[in-house]
C-alpha positions in Angstrom: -9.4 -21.2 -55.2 -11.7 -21.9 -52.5 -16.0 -23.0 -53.4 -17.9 -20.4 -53.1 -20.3 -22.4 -50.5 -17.0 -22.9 -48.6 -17.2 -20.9 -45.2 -15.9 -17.4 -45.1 -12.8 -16.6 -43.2 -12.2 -13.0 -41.3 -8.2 -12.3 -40.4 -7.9 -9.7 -37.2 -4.2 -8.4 -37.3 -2.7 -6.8 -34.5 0.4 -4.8 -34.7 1.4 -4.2 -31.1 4.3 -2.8 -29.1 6.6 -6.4 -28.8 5.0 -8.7 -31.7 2.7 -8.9 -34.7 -0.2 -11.4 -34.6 -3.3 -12.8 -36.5 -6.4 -14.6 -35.8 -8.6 -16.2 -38.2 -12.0 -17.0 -37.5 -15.5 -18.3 -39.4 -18.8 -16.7 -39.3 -19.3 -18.2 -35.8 -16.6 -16.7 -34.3 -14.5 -19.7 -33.4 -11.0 -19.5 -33.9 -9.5 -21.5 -36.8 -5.8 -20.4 -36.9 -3.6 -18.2 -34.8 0.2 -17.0 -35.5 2.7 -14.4 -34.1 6.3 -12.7 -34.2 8.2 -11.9 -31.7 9.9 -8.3 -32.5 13.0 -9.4 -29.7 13.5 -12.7 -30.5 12.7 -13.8 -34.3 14.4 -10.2 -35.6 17.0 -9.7 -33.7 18.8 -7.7 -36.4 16.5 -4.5 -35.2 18.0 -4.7 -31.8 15.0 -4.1 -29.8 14.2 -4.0 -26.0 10.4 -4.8 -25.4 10.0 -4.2 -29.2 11.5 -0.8 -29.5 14.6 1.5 -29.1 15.4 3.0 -25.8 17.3 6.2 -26.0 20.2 7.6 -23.7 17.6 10.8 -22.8 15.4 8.5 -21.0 12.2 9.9 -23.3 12.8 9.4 -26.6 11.0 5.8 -27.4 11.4 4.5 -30.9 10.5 1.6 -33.0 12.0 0.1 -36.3 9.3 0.6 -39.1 10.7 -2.1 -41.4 10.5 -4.2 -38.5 7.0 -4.1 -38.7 6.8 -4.8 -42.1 9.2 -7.7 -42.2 7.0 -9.3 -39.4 4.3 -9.1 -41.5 6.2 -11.4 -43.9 7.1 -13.5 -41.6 3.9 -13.9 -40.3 2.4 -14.4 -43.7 5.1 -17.0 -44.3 4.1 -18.9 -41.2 0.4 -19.2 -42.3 1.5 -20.3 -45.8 3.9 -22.9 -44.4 1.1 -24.0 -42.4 -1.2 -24.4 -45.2 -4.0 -21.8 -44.4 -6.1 -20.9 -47.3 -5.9 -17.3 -47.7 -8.5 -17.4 -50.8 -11.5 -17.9 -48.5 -11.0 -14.7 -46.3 -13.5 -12.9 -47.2 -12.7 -9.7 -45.1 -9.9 -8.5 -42.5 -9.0 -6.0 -40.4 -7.1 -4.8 -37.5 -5.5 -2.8 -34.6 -1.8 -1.2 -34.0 -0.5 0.3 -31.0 -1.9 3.7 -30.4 -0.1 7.0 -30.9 2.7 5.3 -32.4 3.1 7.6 -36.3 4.6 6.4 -39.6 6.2 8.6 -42.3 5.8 7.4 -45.9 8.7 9.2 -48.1 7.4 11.1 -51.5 6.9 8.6 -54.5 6.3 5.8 -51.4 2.3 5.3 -52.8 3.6 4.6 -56.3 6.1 1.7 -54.9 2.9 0.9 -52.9 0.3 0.3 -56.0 3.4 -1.8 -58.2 4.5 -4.3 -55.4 6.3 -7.1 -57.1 4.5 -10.4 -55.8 7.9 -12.3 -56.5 9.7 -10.2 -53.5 9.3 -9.9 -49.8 7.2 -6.6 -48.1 10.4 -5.4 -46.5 12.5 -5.6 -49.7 10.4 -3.5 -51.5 9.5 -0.9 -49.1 13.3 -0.7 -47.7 13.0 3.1 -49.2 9.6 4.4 -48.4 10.1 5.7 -45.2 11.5 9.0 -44.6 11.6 8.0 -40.6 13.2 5.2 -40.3 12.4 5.0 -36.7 9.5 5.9 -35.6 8.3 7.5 -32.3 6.1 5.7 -30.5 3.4 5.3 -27.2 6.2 5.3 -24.6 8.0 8.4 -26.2 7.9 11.4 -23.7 10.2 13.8 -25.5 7.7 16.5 -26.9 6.5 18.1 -23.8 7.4 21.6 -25.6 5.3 20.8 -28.5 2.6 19.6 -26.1 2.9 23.4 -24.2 3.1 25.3 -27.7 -0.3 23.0 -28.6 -2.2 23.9 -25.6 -1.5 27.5 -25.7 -2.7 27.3 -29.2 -5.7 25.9 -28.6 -6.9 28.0 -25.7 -5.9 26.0 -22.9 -5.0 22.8 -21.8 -9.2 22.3 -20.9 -10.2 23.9 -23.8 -8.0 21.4 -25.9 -9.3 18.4 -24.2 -12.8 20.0 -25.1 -12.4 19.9 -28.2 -9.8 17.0 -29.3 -10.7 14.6 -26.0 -7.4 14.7 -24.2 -4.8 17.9 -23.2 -2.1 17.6 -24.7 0.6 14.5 -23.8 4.0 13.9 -25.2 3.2 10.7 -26.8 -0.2 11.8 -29.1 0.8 11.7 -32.5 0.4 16.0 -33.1 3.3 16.7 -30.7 5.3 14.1 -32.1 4.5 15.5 -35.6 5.1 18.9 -34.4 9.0 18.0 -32.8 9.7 15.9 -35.6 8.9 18.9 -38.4 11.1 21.3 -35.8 13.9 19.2 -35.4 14.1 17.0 -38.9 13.0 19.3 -41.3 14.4 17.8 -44.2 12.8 14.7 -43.1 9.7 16.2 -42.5 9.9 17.8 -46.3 10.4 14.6 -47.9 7.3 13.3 -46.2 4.3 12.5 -48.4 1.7 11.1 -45.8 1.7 10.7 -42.3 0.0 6.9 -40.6 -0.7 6.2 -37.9 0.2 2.2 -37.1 -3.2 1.2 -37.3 -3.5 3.3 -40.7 -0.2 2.2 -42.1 -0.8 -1.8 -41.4 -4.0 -1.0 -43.3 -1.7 0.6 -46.0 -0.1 -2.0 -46.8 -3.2 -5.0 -47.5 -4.8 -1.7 -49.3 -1.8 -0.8 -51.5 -2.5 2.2 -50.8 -2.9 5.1 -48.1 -5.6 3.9 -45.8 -7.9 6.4 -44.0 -7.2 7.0 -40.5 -10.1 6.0 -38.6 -11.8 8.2 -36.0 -11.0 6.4 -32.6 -7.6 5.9 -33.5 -7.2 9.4 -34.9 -9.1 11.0 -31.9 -5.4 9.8 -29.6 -4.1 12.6 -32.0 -4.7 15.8 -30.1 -5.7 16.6 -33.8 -9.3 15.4 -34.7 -12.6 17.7 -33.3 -14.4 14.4 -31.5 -17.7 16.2 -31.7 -17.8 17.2 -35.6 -15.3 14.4 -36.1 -13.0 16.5 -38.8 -9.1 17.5 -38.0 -9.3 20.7 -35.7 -8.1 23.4 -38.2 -7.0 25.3 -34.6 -4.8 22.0 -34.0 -3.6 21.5 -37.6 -2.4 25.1 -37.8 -0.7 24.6 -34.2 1.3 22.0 -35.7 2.5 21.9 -38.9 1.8 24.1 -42.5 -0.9 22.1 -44.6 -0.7 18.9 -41.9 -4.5 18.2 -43.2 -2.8 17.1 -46.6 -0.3 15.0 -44.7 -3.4 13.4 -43.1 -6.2 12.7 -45.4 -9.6 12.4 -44.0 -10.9 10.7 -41.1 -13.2 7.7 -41.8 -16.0 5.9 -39.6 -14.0 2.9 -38.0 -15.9 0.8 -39.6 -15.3 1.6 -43.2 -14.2 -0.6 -46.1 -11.4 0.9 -47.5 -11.4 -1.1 -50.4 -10.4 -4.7 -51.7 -6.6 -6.0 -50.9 -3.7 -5.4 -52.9 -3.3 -7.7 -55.9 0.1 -7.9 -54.4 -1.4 -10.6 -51.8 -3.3 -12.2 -54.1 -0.7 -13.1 -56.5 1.9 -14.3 -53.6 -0.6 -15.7 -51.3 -3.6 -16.4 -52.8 -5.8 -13.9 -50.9 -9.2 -13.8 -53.3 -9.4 -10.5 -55.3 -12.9 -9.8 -53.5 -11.1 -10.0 -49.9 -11.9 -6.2 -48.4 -9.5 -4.4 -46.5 -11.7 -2.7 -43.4 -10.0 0.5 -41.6 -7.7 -0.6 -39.1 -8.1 1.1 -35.6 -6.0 2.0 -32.5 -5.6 -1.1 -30.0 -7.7 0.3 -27.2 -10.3 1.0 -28.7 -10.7 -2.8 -30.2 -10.3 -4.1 -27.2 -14.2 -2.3 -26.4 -15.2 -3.6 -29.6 -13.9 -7.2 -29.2 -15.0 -7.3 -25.5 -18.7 -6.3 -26.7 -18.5 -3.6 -23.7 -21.5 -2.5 -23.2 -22.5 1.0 -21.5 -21.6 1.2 -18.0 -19.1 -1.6 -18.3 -15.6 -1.4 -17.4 -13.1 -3.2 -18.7 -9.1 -3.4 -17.7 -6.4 -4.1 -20.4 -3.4 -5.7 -18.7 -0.7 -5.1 -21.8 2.8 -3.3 -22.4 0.6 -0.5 -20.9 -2.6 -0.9 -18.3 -5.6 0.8 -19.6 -8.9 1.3 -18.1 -11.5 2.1 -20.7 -15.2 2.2 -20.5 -18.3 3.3 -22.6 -19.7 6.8 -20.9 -23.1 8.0 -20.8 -22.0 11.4 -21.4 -19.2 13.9 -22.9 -16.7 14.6 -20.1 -13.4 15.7 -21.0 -11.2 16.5 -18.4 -7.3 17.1 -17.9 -7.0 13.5 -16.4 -7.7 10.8 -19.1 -9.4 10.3 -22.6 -12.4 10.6 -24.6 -12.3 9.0 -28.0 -14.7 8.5 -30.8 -16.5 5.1 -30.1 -14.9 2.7 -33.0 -18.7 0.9 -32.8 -21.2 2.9 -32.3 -20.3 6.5 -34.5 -22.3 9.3 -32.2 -20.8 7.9 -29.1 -17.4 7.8 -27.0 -15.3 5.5 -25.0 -13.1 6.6 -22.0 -9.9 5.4 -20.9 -6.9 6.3 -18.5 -3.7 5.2 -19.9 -1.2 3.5 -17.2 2.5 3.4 -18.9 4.5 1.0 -16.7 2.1 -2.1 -17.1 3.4 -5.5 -18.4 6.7 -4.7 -18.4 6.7 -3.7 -14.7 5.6 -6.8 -13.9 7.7 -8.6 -16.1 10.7 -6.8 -14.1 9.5 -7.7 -10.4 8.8 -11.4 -11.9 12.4 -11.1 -12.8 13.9 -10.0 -9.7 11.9 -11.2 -7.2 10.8 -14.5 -9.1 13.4 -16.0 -11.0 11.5 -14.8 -14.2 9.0 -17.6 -13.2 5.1 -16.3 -13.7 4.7 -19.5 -11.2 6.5 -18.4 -8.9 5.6 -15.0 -8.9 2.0 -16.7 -8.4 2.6 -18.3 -5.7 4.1 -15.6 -3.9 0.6 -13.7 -4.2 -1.1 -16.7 -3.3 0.9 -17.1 -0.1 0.5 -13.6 0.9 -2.6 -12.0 2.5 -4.8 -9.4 1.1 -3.9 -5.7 2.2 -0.4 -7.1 2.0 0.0 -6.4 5.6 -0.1 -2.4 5.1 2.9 -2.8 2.6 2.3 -1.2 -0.6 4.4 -0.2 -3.5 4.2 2.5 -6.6 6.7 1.1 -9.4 7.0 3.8 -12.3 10.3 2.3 -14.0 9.7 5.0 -16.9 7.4 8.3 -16.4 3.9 7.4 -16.1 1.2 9.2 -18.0 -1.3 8.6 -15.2 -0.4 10.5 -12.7 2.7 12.4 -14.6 6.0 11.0 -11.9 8.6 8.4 -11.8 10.9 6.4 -9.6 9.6 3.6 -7.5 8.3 4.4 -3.7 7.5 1.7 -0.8 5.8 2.1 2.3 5.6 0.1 5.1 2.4 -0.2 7.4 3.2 3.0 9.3 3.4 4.7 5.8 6.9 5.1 6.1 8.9 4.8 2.9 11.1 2.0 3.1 14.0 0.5 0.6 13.2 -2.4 0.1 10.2 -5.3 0.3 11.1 -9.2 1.0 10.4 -10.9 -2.7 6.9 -12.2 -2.1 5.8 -9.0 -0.3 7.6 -6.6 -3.3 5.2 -8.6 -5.7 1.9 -8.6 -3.8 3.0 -4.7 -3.0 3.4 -3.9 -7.1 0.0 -6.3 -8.3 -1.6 -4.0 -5.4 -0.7 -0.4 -6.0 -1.2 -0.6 -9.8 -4.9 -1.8 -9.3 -5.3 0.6 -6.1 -4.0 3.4 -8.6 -6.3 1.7 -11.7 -9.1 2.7 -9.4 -7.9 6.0 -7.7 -7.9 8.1 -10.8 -11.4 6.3 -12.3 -13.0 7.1 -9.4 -11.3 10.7 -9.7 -13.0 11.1 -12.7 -16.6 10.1 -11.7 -16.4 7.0 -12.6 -18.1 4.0 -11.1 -16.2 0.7 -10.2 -19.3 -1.3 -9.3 -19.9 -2.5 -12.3 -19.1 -5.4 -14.3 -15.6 -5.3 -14.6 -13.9 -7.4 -17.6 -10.1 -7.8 -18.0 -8.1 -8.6 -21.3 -4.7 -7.9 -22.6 -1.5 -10.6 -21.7 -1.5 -10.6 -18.1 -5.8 -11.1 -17.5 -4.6 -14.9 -18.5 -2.9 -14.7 -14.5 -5.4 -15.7 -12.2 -3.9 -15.1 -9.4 -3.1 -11.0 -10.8 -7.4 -10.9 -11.6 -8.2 -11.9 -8.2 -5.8 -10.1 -5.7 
């Protein structure tokens, strides 16, 4: 066991769309230790594409939930190989991608509170999940359920008064309401519904972990001004969902101190306190310290554009959520769905799969890209609803086909021209300070052109 006068250590977990990853870090902030999996390439027995399960509709997304799990052994196994000393964490916490909803079978909390230290995670939890795989951020498949809601509600206004957003296929209550239409039997032998954030949390906690405000308020389910589930939206969606759910918590709440499980197979210290887990937008505000009036730009799987209001705005366009720092306030943000991988596709075609190369081709090209411009949405975008990919030349005539180096200046271009559009569309002021995180703000050449 570690001194007491040693240091204390703080884990961050972050259980995203294509890998799982930690950081460790002292009271100073500086990092001491940093791991990750790979969802394609180190489990390659879940057959995944970009960390998830593309179906032959074209909308349904899914990902492997004992994929998830099993990365968090191996993860754990990495910093054990690597000698970390898990007995001086004191606390630890962390993010999952947003939207994305877990379904724990009946009798799955009892298998959570007796976890055998001298078996893996993924062993034991092989049966707890009455979804094997489960719908996710990129899933568009529930635009019914996302009509029935709104109608519900009042309105597709009224329900972004009142929850933050309209209704969109990918928030966790149309997903819960399709999946209770369609899978009912599924849906019966369901004991609690997580979200990802909640269910990592679940399983340091050995138990059902709250769902956190911010996260829950990408629900189309929680009231964001009395910050309770809306029994209008409850009622909409499923018989006794509340149940299913538990109660919201403050984003900031400890939840309790980790499962004895981790302590006996790792050597975690029994005081080490489990703090809620929240949705991955919203720590990105809290780990960039925004500040009101910032803006900042997440360059991920998905683009997001989030910033800290002055005042209540829902609209029909973009997202309020609960502020995961400060608990009276907000945080806005406009979700862009073909981000990262986008990218990743044009650096493959028009690059060799090089990030140099792709670069260089916007370092040899001007500014304003000659008039060209592009609009690539490989999948259906969520801001503005529409798909298929569109080029124009300088006379704004649509056009096949760019030259390499032009096609990438024309797609790093249109999706920071379109970033700003729809702020600006919604009152929002770019000249600010702007701050950029996520994979791709580690591109210079993407940041400045």
């Amino acid at each position: 066991m570690a001194d007491l006068e040693d240091p204390p250590v703080f884990l961050g977990f972050d259980f995203s769309s294509q890998q799982v990853k930690v950081a460790a870090i002292d009271g100073r902030l500086d990092v001491l230790h940093q791991s990750i999996v790979h969802f394609d390439s180190e489990l390659p027995e879940f057959r995944t594409q970009g960390g998830v399960h593309l179906h032959g509709d074209g909308l349904r997304v899914t990902s492997p939930v004992l994929m998830w799990v099993k990365a968090l052994d191996l993860l754990l196994d990495k910093m054990k190989t690597s000698e970390f000393d898990f007995s001086r964490v004191r606390a630890l916490s962390g993010s999952g991608q947003q939207h994305g909803s877990v379904y724990w079978r009946r009798r799955a909390s009892e298998t959570l509170s007796q976890l055998d230290p001298d078996q893996s995670l993924h062993q034991l939890l092989q049966d707890s999940f009455s979804v094997s795989d489960s719908p996710v951020w990129m899933d568009s498949s529930s635009s019914q359920q996302c009509q029935d809601l709104e109608a519900a509600a009042g309105g597709a206004q009224r329900l972004a008064d009142i929850t933050g957003s309209r209704a969109y296929e990918r928030f966790t209550g149309n997903q819960i309401a399709k999946l209770r239409q369609t899978r009912p039997e599924d849906f019966q032998d369901t004991e609690r519904i997580s979200l990802v954030s909640s269910f990592a949390a679940s399983l340091f906690l050995g138990d059902y972990a709250a769902i956190d405000y911010s996260d829950g308020s990408g629900m189309n389910l929680l009231d964001i001004s009395s910050r309770t589930w809306s029994e209008i939206c409850l009622d909409a969606v499923a018989p006794h969902l509340g149940r299913l759910l538990g109660a919201p918590l403050p984003s900031t709440s400890v939840l309790g101190p980790v499962s004895s499980y981790f302590v006996r197979r790792y050597g975690f210290s029994a005081g080490c306190s489990v703090v809620a887990f929240t949705g991955d937008n919203p720590a990105s505000l809290a780990g960039m310290r925004l500040q009101p009036g910032d803006v900042s730009v997440s360059l991920g799987t998905s683009d997001t554009v989030f910033l800290w209001p002055q005042q209540l705005r829902p609209a029909l366009e973009g997202h309020i959520f609960c502020n995961p720092v400060e608990r009276e306030e907000y945080m806005a943000l406009l979700c862009f769905k073909n981000g990262s991988l986008t990218r990743e596709r044009i650096r493959n075609q028009c690059a060799g799969g090089s990030w140099e190369v792709f670069s260089a081709a916007l370092r040899d090209t001007p500014l304003g890209n000659n008039g060209n411009i592009g609009l690539y949405f490989d999948t259906m975008e969520i801001t503005p609803a529409a798909v298929g990919l569109h080029r124009f030349d300088s006379d704004d005539t649509e056009v096949s086909s760019f030259s390499a180096r032009v096609e990438v200046r024309a797609l790093v271009e249109g999706q920071f021209m379109s970033r700003r559009v729809h702020a600006e569309r919604l009152g929002y002021s770019m000249r600010t300070r702007v701050l950029a995180t996520g994979g791709a703000s580690s591109n210079k050449e993407i940041l400045q052109r």
